[in-house]
N, CA, C and O atoms as a DFTB+ gen file, in Angstrom:
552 C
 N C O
     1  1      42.061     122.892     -79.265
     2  2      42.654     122.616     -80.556
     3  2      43.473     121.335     -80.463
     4  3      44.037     121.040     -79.409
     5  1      43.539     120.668     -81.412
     6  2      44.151     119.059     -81.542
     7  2      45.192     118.974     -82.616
     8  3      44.874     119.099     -83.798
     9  1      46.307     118.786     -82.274
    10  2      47.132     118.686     -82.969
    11  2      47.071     118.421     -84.705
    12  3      46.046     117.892     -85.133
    13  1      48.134     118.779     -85.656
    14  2      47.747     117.973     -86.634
    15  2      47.500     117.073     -86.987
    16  3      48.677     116.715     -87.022
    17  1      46.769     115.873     -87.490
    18  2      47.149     114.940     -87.518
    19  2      47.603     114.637     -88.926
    20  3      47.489     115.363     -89.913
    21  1      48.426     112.791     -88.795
    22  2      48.975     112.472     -89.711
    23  2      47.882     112.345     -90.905
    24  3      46.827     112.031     -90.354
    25  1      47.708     112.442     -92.136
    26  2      46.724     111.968     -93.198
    27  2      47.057     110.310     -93.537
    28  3      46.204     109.476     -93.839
    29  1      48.680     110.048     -93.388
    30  2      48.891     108.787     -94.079
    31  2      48.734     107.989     -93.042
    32  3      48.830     106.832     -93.450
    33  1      48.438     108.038     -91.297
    34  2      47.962     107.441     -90.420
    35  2      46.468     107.153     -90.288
    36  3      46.060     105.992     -90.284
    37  1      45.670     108.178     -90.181
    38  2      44.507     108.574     -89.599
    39  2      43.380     107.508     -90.553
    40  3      43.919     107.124     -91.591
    41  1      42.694     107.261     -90.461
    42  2      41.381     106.665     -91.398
    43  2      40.972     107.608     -91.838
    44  3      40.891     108.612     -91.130
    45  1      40.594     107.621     -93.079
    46  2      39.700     109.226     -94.074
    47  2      38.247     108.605     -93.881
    48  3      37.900     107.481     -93.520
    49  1      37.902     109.142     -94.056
    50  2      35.927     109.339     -93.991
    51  2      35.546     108.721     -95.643
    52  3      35.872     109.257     -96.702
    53  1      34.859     107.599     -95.482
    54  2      34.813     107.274     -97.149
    55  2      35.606     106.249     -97.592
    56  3      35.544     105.773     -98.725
    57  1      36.617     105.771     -96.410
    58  2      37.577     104.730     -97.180
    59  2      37.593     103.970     -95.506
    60  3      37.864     104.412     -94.390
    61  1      37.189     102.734     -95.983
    62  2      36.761     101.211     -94.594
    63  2      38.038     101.506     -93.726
    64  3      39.114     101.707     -94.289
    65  1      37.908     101.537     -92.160
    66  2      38.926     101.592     -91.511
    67  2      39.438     100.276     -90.872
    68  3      38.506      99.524     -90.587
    69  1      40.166      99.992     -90.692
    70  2      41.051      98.451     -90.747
    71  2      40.767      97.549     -89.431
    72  3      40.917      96.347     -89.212
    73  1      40.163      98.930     -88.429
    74  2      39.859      98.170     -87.182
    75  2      37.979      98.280     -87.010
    76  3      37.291      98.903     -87.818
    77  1      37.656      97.857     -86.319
    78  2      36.146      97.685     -85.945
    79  2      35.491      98.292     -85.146
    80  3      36.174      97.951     -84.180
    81  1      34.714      98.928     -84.701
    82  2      34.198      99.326     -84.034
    83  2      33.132     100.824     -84.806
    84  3      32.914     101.015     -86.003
    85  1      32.697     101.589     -83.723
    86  2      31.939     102.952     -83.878
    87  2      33.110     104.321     -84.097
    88  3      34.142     104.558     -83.469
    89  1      32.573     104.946     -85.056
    90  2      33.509     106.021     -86.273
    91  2      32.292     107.283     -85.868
    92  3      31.080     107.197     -85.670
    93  1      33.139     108.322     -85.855
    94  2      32.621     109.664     -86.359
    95  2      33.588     110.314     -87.924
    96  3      34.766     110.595     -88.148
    97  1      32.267     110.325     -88.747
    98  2      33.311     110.122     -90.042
    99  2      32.472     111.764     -90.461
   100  3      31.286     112.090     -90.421
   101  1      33.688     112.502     -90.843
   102  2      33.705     114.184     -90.977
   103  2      33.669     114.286     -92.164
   104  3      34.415     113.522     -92.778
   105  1      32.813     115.244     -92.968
   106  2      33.060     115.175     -94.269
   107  2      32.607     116.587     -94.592
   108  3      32.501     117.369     -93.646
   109  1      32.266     117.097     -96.099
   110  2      31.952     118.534     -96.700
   111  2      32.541     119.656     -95.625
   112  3      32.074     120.501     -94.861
   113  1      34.107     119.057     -96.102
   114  2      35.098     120.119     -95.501
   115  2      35.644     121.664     -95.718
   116  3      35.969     121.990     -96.860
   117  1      35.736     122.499     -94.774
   118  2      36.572     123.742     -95.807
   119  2      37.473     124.242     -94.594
   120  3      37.557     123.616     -93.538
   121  1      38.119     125.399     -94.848
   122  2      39.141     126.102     -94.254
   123  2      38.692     127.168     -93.133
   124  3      39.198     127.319     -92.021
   125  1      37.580     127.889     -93.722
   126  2      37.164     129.052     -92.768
   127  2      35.548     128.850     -92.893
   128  3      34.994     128.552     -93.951
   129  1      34.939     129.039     -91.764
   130  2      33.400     129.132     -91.933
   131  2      32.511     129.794     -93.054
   132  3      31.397     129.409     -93.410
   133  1      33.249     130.902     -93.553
   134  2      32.770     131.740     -94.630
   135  2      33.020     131.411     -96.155
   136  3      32.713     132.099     -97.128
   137  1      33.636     130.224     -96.118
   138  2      34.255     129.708     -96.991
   139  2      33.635     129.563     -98.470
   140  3      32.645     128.837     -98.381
   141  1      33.838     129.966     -99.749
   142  2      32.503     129.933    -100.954
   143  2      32.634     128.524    -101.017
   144  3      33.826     128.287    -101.212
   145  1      32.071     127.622    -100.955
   146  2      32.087     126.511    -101.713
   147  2      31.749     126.100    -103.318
   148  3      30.887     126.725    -103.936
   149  1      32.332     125.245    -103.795
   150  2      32.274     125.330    -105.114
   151  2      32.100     123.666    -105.375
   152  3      32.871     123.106    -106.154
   153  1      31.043     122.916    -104.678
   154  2      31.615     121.340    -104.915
   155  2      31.045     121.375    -103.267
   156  3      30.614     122.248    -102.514
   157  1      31.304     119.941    -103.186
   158  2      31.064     119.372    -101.435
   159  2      32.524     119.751    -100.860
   160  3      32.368     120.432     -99.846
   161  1      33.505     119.605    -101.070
   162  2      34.292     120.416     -99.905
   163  2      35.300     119.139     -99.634
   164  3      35.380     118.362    -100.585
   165  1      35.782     118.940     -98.912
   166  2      36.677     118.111     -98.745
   167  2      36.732     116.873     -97.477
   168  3      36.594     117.187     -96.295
   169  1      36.977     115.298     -97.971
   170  2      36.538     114.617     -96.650
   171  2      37.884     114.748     -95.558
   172  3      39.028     115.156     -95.756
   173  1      36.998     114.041     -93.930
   174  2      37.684     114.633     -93.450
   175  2      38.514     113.016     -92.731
   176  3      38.669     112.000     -93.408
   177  1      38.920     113.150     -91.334
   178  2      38.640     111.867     -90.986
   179  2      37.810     111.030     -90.442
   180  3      36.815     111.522     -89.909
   181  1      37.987     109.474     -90.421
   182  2      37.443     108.718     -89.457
   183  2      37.703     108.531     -88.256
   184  3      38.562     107.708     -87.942
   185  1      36.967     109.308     -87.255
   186  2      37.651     109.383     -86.220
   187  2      36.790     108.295     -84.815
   188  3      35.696     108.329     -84.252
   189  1      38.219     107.285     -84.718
   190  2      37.824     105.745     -83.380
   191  2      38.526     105.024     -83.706
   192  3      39.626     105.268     -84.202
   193  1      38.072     104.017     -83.512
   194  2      37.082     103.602     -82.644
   195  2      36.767     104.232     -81.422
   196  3      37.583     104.862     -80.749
   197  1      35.823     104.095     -81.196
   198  2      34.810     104.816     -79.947
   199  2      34.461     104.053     -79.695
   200  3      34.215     103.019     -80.316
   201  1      34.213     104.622     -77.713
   202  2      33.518     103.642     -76.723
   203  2      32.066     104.874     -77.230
   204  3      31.053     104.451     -77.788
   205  1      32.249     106.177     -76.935
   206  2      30.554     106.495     -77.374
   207  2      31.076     107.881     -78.283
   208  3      32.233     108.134     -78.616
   209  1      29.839     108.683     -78.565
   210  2      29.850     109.996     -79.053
   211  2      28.807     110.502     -78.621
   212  3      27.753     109.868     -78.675
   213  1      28.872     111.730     -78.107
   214  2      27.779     112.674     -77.347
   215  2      27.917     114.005     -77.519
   216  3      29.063     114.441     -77.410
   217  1      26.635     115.125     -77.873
   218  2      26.653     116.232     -78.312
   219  2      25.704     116.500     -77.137
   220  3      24.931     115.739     -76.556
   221  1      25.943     117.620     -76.976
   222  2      25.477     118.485     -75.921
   223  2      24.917     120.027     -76.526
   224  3      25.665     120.964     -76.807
   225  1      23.319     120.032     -76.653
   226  2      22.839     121.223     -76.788
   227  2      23.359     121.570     -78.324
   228  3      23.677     122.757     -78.400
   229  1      23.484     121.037     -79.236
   230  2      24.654     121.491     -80.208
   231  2      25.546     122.299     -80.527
   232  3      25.813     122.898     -81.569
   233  1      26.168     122.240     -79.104
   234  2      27.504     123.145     -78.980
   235  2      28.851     122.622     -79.014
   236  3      29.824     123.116     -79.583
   237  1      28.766     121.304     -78.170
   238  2      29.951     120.533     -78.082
   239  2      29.695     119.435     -78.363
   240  3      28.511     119.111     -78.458
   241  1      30.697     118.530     -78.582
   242  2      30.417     116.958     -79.054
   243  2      31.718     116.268     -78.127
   244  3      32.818     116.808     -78.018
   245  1      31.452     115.362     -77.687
   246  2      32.394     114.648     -76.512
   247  2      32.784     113.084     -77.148
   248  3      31.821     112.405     -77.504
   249  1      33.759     112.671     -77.255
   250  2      33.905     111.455     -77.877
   251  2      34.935     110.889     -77.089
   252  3      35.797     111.581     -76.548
   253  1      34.854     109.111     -76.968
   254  2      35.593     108.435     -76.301
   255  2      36.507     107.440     -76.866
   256  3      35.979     106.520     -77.491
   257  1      37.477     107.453     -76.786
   258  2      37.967     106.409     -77.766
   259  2      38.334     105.043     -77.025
   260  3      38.552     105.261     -75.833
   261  1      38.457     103.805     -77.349
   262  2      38.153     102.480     -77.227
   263  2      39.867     102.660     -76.653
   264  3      39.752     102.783     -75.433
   265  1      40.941     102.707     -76.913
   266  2      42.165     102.577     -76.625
   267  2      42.936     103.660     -76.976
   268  3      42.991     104.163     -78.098
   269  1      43.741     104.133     -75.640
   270  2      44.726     105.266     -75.491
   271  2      45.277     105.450     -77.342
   272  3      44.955     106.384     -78.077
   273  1      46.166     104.250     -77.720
   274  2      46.871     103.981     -79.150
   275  2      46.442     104.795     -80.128
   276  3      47.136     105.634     -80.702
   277  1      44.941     104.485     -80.391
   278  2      43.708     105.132     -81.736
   279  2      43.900     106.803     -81.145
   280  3      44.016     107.743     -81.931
   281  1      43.908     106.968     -79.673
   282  2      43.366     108.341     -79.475
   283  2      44.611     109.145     -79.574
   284  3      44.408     110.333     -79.827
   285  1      46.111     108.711     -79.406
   286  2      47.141     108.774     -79.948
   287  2      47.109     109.499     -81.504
   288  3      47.620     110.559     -81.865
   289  1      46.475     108.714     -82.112
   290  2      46.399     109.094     -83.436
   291  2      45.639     110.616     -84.261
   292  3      45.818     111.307     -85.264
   293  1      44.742     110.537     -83.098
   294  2      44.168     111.926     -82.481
   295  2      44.374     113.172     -82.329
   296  3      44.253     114.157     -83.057
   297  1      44.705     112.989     -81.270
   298  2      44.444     113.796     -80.053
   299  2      46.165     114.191     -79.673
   300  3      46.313     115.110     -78.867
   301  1      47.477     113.501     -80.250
   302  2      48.532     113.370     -80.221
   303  2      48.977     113.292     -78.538
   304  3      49.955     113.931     -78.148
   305  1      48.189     112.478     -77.629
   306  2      48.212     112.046     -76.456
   307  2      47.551     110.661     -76.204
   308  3      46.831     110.108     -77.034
   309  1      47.833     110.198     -75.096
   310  2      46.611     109.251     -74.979
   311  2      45.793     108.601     -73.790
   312  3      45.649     107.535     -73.191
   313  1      45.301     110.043     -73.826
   314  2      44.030     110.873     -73.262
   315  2      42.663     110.540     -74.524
   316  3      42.376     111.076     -75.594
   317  1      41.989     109.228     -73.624
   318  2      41.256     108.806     -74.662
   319  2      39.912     109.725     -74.649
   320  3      39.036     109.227     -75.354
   321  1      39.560     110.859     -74.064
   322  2      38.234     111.703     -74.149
   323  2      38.664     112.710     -75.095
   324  3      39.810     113.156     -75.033
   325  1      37.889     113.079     -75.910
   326  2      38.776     114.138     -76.768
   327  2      37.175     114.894     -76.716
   328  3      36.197     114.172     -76.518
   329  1      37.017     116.313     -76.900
   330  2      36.343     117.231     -76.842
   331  2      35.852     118.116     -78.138
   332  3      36.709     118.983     -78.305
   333  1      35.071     118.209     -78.876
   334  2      35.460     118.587     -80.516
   335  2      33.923     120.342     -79.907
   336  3      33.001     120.186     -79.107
   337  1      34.242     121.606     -80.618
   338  2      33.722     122.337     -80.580
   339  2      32.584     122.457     -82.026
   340  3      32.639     121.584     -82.892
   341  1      31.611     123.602     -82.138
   342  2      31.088     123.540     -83.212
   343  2      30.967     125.366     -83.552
   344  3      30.905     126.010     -82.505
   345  1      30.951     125.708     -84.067
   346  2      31.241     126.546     -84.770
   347  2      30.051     127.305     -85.708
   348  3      30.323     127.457     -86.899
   349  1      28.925     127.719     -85.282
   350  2      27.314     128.087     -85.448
   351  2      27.146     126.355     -86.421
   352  3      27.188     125.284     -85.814
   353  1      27.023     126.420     -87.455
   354  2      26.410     124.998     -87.712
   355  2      27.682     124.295     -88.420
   356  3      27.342     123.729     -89.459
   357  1      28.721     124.213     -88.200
   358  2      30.006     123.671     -88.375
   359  2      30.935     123.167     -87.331
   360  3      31.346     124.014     -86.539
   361  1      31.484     121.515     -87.135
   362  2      32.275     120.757     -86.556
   363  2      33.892     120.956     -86.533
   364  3      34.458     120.499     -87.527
   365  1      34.467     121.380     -85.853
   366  2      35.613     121.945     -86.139
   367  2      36.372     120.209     -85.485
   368  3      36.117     119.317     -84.677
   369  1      37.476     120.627     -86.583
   370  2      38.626     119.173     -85.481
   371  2      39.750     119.562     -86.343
   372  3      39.560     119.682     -87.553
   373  1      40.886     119.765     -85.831
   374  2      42.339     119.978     -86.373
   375  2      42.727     121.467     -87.312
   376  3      43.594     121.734     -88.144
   377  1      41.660     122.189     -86.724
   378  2      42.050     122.858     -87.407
   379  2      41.193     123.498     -88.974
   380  3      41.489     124.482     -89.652
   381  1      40.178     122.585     -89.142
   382  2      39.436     122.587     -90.421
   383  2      38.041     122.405     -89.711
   384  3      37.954     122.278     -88.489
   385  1      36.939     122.400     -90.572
   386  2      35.632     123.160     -90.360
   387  2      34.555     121.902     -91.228
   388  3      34.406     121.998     -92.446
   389  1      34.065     121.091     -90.655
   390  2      33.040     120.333     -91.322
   391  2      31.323     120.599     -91.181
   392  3      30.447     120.773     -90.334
   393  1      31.459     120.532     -92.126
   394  2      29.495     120.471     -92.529
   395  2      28.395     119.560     -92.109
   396  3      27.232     119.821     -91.802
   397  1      28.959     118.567     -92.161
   398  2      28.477     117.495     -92.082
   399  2      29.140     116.375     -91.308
   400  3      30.350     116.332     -91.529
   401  1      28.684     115.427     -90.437
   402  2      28.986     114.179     -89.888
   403  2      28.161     113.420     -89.679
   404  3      26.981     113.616     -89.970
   405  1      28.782     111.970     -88.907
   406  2      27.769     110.833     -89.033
   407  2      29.111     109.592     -88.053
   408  3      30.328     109.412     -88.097
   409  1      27.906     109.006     -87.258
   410  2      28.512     108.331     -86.800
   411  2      27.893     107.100     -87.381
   412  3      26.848     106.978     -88.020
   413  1      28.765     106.230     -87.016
   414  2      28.547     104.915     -88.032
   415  2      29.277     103.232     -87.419
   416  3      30.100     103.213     -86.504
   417  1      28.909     102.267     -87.946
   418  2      29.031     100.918     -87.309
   419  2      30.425     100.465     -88.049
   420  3      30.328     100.489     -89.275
   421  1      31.162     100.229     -87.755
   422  2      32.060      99.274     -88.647
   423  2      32.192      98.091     -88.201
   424  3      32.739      98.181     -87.101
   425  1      31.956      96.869     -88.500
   426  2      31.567      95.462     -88.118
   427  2      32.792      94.448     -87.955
   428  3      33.658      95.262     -88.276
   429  1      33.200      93.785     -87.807
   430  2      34.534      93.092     -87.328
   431  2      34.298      92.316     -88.911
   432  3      35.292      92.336     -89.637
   433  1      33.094      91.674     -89.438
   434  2      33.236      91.229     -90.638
   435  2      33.604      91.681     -91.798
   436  3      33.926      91.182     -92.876
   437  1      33.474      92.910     -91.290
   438  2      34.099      94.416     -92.947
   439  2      35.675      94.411     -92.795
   440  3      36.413      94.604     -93.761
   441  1      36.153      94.169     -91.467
   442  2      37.579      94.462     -91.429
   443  2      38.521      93.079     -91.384
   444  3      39.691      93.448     -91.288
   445  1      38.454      91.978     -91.409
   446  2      38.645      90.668     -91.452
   447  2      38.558      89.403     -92.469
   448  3      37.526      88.754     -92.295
   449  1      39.034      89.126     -93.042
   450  2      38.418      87.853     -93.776
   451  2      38.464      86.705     -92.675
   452  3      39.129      86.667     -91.640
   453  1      37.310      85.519     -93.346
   454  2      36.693      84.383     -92.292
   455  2      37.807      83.983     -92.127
   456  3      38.741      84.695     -92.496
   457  1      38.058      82.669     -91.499
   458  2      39.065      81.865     -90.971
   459  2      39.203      81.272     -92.142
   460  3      38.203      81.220     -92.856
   461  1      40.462      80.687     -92.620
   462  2      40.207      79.398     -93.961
   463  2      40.201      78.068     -92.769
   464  3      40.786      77.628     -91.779
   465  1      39.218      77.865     -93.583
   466  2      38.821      76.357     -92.941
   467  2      39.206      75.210     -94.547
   468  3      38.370      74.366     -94.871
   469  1      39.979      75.309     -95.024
   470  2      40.398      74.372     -96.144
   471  2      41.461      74.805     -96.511
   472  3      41.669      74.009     -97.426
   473  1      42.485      75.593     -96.508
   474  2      43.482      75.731     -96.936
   475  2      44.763      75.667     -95.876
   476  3      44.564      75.992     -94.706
   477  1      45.919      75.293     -96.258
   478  2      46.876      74.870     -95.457
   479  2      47.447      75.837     -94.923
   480  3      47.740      75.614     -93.748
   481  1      47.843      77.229     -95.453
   482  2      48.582      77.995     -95.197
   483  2      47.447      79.473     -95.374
   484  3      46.347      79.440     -95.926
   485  1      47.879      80.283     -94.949
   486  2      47.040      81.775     -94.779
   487  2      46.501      82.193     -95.761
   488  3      45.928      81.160     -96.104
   489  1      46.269      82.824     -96.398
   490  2      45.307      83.824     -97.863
   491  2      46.872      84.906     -97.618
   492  3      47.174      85.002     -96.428
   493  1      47.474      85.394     -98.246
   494  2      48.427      86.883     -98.217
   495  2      47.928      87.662     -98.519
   496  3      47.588      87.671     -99.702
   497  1      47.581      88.765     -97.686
   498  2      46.742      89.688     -98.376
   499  2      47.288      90.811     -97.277
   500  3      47.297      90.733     -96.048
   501  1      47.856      92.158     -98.373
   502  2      48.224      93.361     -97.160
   503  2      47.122      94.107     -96.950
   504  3      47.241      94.876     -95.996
   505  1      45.998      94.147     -97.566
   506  2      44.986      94.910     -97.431
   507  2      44.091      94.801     -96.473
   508  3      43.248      95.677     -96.279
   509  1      44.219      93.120     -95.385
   510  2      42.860      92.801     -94.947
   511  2      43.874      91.662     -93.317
   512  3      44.902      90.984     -93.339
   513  1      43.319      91.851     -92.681
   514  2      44.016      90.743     -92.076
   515  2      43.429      89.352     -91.764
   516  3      42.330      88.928     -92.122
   517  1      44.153      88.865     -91.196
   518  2      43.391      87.444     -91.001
   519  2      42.639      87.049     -89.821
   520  3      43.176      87.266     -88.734
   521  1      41.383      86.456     -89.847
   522  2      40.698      86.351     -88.689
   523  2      41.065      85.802     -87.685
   524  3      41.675      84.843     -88.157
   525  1      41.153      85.695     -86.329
   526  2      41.649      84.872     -85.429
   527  2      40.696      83.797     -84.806
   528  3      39.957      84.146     -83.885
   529  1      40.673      82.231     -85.360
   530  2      39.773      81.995     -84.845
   531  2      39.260      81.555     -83.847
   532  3      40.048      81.006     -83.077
   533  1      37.857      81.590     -83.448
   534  2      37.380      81.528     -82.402
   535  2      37.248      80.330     -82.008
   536  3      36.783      79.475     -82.762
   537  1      37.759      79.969     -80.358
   538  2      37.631      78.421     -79.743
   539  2      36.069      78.143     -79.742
   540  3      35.187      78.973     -79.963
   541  1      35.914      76.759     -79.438
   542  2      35.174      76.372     -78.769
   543  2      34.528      76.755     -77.478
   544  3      33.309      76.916     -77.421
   545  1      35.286      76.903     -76.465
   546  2      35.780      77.316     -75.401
   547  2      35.347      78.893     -74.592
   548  3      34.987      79.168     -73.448
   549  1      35.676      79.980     -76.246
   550  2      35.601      81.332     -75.812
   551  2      34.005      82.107     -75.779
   552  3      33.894      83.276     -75.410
């Protein structure tokens, strides 16, 4: 079992996460396996960046996260392997019960705007950060 996590920290499933990399994004959520559903259910989080994701036999699912910090956000340690169980055909993580998942790409260009190459001073923007750009060199 994995701590709670924060909602106003964590990336939600469905909404772009700010850093880049590979996501396991949880979604058609409920409370108990037996649960009536009435609707798709509730999303869950985006959970990574990840170095990988691996299911075994479809019993367990093993995930790695890219930096202690993200798995922090987690796992409320940072112990970047985190271990997620399944539950006959349901993904359990924190406590809640998903239907459905998907791992997925998030691209350094989704989370970044380009460099300004014509303007004097930065773009301000709290939503997006600014690219760092790349030498010649690197």
């Amino acid at each position: 079992m994995h701590p709670a996590t924060d909602p106003s920290t964590t990336p939600v499933y469905g909404v772009r996460p700010s850093k880049p990399g590979l996501y396991l994004g949880l979604f058609h959520g409920r409370d108990t396996p037996n649960q009536a559903m009435h609707g798709w259910g509730f999303d869950g989080p985006a959970i990574g960046p990840l170095r990988y994701f691996h299911t075994t036999y479809a019993c367990s699912v093993n995930v790695e996260f890219v930096s202690p910090t993200d798995a922090q956000l987690f796992t409320g340690t940072h112990d970047t392997l985190m271990d997620l169980a399944i539950n006959g055909d349901l993904l359990c993580f924190d406590g809640k019960l998903y239907g459905d998942w998907t791992v997925y790409w998030v691209s350094p260009e989704e989370c970044y705007r380009p460099p300004d190459t014509f303007r004097q001073n930065v773009r301000p923007n709290e939503y997006r950060k600014q690219a760092r750009p790349v030498s010649i060199d690197d």
